[in-house]
N, C-alpha and C positions, 0 to 999 in steps of 0.2 A: 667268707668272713671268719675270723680268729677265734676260735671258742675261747682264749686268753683272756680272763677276766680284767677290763680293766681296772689302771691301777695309777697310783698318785704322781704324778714327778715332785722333788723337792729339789730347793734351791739355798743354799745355805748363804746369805749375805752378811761379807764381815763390811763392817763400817765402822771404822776407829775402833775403839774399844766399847764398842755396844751401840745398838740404834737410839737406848735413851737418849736425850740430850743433857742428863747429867750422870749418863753415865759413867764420865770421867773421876766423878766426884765419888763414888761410891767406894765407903773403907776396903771389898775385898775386890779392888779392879784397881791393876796398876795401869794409869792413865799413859805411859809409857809403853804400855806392851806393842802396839801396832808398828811403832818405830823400829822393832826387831826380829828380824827374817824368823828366830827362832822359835818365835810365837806364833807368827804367820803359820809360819809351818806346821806347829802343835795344831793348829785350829785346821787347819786343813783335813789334818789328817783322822781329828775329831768328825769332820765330817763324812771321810771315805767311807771311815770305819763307821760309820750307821749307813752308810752305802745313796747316802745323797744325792740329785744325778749331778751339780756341779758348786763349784765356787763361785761369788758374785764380788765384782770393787768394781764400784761405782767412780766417779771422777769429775772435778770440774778444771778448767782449766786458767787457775787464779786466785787469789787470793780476795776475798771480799773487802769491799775499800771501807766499810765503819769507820769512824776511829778507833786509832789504839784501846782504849781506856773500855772500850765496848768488847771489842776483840778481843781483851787480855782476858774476858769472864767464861769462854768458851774455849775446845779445844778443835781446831782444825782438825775436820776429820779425814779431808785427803792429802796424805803428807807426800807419799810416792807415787812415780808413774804405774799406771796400774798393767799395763802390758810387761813392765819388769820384775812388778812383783808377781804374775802367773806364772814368768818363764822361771821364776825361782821356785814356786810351787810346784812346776812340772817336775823338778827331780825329786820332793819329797813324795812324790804320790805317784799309784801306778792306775785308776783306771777313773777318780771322777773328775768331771768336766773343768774346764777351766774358763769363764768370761771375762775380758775387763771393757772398761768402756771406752772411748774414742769419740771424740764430735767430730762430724761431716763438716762442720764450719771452718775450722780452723787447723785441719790437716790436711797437707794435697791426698787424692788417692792414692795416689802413686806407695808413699811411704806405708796410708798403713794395710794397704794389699800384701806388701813385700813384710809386714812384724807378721800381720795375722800368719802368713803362709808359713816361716820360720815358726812361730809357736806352736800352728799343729803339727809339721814336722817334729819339733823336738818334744812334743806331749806326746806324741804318737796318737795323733787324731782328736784330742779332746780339745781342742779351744775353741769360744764363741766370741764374737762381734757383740757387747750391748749399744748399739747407733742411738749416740743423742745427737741434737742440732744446739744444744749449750741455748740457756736461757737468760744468762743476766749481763749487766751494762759491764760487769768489772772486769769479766773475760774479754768482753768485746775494745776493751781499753786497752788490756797486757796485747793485741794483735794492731795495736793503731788503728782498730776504728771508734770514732767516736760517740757511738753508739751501735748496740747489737741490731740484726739484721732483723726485718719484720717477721714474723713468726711462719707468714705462710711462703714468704719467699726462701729460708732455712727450710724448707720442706721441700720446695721445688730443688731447690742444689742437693739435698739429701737423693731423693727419687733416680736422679743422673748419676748421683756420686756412687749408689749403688752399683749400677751398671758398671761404671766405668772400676768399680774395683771388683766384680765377678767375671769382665773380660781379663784383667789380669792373670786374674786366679786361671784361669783358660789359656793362658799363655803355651803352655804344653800339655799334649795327650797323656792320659795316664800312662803308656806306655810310651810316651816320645825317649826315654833313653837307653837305650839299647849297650852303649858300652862294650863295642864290639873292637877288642884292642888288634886283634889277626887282621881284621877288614879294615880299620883304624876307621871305623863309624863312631863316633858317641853319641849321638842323636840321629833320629830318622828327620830328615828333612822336611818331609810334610806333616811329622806332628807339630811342628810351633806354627803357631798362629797369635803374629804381632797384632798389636789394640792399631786399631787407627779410628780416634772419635774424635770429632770436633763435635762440640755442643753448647749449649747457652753458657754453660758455665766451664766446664771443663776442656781442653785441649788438649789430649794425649797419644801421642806415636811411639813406639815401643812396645818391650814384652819386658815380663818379670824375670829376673835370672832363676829365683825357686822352682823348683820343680811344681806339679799341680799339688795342692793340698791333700793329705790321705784321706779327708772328709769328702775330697774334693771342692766345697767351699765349707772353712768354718760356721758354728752356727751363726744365725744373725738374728741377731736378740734386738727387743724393743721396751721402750717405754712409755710413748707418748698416745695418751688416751683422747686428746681432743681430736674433733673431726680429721685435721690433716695428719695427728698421728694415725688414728686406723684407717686412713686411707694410704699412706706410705706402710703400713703392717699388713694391712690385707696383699698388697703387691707384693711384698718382699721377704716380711717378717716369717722366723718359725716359732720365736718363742717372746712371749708378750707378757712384761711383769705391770700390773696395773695396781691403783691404790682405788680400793672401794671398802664404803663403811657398813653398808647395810646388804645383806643376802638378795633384797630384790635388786639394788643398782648393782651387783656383781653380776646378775644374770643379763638382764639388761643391756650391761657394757659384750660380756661373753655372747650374744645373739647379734647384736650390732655387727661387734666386729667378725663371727665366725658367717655373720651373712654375707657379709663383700669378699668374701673370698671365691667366688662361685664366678665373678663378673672379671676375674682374674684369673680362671681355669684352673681354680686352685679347691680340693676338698676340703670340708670341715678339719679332718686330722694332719691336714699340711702345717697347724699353727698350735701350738698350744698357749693357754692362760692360764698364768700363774698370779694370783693377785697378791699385795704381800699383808703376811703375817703377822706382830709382833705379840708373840705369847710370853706370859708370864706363869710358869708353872708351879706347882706348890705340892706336895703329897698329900695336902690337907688345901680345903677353900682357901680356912684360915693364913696358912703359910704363903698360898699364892696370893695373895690379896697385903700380905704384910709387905711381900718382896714388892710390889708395884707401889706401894704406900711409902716404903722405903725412898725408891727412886722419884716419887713426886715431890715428896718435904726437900728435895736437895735441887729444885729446878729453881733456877735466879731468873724472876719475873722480869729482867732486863731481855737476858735471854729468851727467856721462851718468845716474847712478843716479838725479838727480831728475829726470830727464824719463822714464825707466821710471815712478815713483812717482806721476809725474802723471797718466799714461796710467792707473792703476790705481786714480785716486783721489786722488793725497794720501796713500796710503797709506806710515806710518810705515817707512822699512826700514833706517834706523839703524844697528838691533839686531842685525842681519846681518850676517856678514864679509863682505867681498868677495869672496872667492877659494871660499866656500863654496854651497854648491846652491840654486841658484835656491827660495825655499820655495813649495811648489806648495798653501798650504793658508791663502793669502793672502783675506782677505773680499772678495767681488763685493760693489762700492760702485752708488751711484747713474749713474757715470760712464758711461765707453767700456767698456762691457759688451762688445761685440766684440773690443775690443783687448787687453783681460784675457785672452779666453780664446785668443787670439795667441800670445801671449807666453806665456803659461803651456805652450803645446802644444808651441813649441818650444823653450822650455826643456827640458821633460821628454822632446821625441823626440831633441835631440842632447846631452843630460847638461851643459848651459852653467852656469856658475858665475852670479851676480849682476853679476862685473865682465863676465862673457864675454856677457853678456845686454843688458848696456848697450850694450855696443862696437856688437854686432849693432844693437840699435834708433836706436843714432848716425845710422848712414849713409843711414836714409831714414825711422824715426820709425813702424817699426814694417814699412815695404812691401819689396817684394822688392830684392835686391839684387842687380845684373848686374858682374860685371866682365868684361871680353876684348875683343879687337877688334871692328870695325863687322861681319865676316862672322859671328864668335860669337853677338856681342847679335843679330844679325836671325835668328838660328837661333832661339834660344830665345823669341823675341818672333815667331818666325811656329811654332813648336810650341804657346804655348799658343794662339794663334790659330786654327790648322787643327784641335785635337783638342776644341772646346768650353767653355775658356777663359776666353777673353776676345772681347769687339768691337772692342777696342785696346789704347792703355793709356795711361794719364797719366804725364806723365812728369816724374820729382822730377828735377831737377839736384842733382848734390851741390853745385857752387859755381855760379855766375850772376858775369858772364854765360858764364864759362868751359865747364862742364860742360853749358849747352843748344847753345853754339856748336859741340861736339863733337857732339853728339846729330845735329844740324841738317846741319852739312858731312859728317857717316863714315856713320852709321847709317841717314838718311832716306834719301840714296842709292842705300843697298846693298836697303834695301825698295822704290823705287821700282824699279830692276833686276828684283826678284822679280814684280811686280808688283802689289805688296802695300799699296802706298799713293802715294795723285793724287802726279800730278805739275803738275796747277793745280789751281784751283778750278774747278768748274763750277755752280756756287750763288755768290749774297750773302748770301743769310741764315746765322743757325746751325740752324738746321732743315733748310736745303737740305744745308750739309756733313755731319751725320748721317744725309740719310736720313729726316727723321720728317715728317711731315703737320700741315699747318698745319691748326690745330680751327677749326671751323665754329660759330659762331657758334649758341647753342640755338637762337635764334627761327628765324634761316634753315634748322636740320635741322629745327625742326617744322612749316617752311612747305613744305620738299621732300616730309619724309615724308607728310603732308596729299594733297599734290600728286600723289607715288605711289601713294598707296595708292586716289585717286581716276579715275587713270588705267586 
């Protein structure tokens, strides 16, 4: 066992221009900056530089159908593919991680085996996989279906899909190219090994032209808390971003899911949980409490209420006063089955109105929300940490690059003091900054196990 004391993972998540939902609005946030690589970039490297283990961009794939006039009040927060804007990152930064997301729904494996592989190629080892199975009817429209796929059946194609893009990634031995121009070999013959899978959903004959990934597989990140997502996280997943309000359902969800990893052959440290964050910091209570106060007077109650109802579906909520009780008898849609039963739980454990419920889900979109000084937040971010918790946490900025630069200068300091998180990096990859074991290639473990078991 490690006498290495452990220690935090963080996750830095850029999301338009701040996780608030009016953070666009804010006098010192140009609602513009996301639009431009050179910002991207700035914030990136905001985050190396407090030695963060990686970047996060999130992704849907669509444009929400409201009307205009609803739509014109908010600011789209996924404007770019996110797999292009990492590979743009890759060359501003040399050692933290890089995520974007991708749904299993609506990409063959095929393509996004062959980005992920080129991106950790040219990061030189730091990209991760976030795996959604996409939750709402307007994506499910931009691909010609007329409505999205059942929730548990997008799990079932997910499970497969995985497989079928970690054969890929196996397509050649670490050592298949040899490049032997005298002999005129460039590859050993028996290290490729073509996919041949027929399956319920997938069909695929072939190899990847990429070489094997320097990770060997990127990381494969998750998000999905309800039953079928930690059942597709327990089998697959290493790193799992979750939204919980309260220290006991953090732990809770943390025990669930680090328990079905065992029926998977898999130990407790094969996965980490990172729940997210949304901190508002302040060098004073006072100051951090102004800035959050700041960002709530600028939330347009048209707004906030359709982004609860997106979270729920789409679900109509019109019909509903504002100022009157959250209604706890709303239909579980196709959607974010986790984040329904979120919202709904605390609504009914602190008596929130609809308008009071928005405000809540404004400031970080469902995740917990920190306000108080850098010694405050590291209190409660090394509480849930020491009692079971969390492995770190991801962390929403309410504005960008405002509220990660607070994050970054008060708060990573006051953890690093504790001892609670690096003060460099001692890895290059994003495997190395987590902690997780780079996989071994099938062929070479059934050439060891062979090997063992004849010894």
């Amino acid at each position: 066992m490690s006498d290495t004391p452990r220690q935090m993972h963080l996750g830095a998540f850029l999301y338009g221009v701040g996780h608030h939902l009016a953070a666009w609005r804010h006098p010192q946030v140009d609602p513009a900056a996301h639009t431009r690589l050179a910002d991207l970039r700035r914030w990136a490297q905001l985050a190396e530089a407090a030695h963060f283990d990686a970047v996060f961009l999130a992704d849907n794939v669509g444009l929400p159908d409201a009307p205009p006039e609803v739509l014109s009040r908010n600011a789209p927060p996924h404007l770019f593919d996110p797999l292009l804007v990492q590979a743009a990152l890759a060359s501003a930064t040399e050692r933290i991680g890089l995520v974007a997301t991708v749904s299993t729904t609506y990409l063959p494996p095929y393509h996004l085996a062959r980005k992920f592989a080129t991106l950790d190629h040219l990061s030189g080892g730091r990209s991760g996989w976030n795996l959604v199975t996409s939750g709402s009817e307007f994506e499910a429209r931009c691909f010609g279906l007329p409505h999205q796929l059942e929730h548990a059946e997008r799990y079932r194609i997910a499970h497969e899909y995985v497989q079928v893009v970690r054969d890929l990634w196996d397509t050649w031995e670490d050592d298949a190219f040899v490049r032997d121009a005298a002999a005129g070999q460039y590859f050993r013959p028996d290290a490729l090994h073509r996919v041949h899978h027929q399956g319920r959903k997938f069909a695929v004959q072939g190899g990847l032209q990429a070489p094997r990934p320097p990770q060997g597989y990127p990381v494969l990140v998750q998000a999905g808390s309800s039953d079928d997502g930690q059942e597709l996280a327990a089998a697959t997943a290493e790193l799992v971003f979750t939204a919980q309000q309260t220290v006991q359902e953090a732990r809770t969800f943390y025990q669930s899911l680090k328990g079905r990893l065992a029926a998977h052959g898999r130990g407790p440290d094969a996965l980490k949980i990172l729940p997210g964050v949304s901190p508002y910091v302040g060098r004073s209570e006072q100051e951090a409490r102004e800035k959050y106060e700041q960002l709530q007077s600028l939330i347009d109650p048209v707004v906030g209420v359709g982004l609860v109802s997106a979270f729920l579906g789409h679900v109509d909520l019109s019909h509903y006063p504002l100022d009157g009780p959250f209604p706890a008898d709303l239909p579980v849609g196709e959607g974010w089955k986790s984040r329904h039963a979120l919202f709904n739980a605390l609504a009914q454990r602190e008596g929130l109105t609809l308008r009071q419920l928005s405000q809540r889900v404004a400031t970080g979109r469902g995740h917990w929300t920190l306000v108080g000084t850098p010694v405050q937040i590291a209190d409660e971010l090394e509480h849930w940490f020491r009692t079971g918790a969390a492995d770190g946490f991801n962390v929403l900025s309410p504005t960008l690059p405002h509220g990660l630069e607070d994050f970054a200068t008060l708060v990573v300091p006051e953890l690093q003091r504790r001892g609670l998180f690096r003060t460099r990096y001692q890895g290059r990859t994003l495997r190395e900054h987590l902690g997780l074991p780079r996989p071994v290639h099938p062929a070479a473990a059934a050439r060891n196990a062979t090997a063992l078991a004849a010894a």
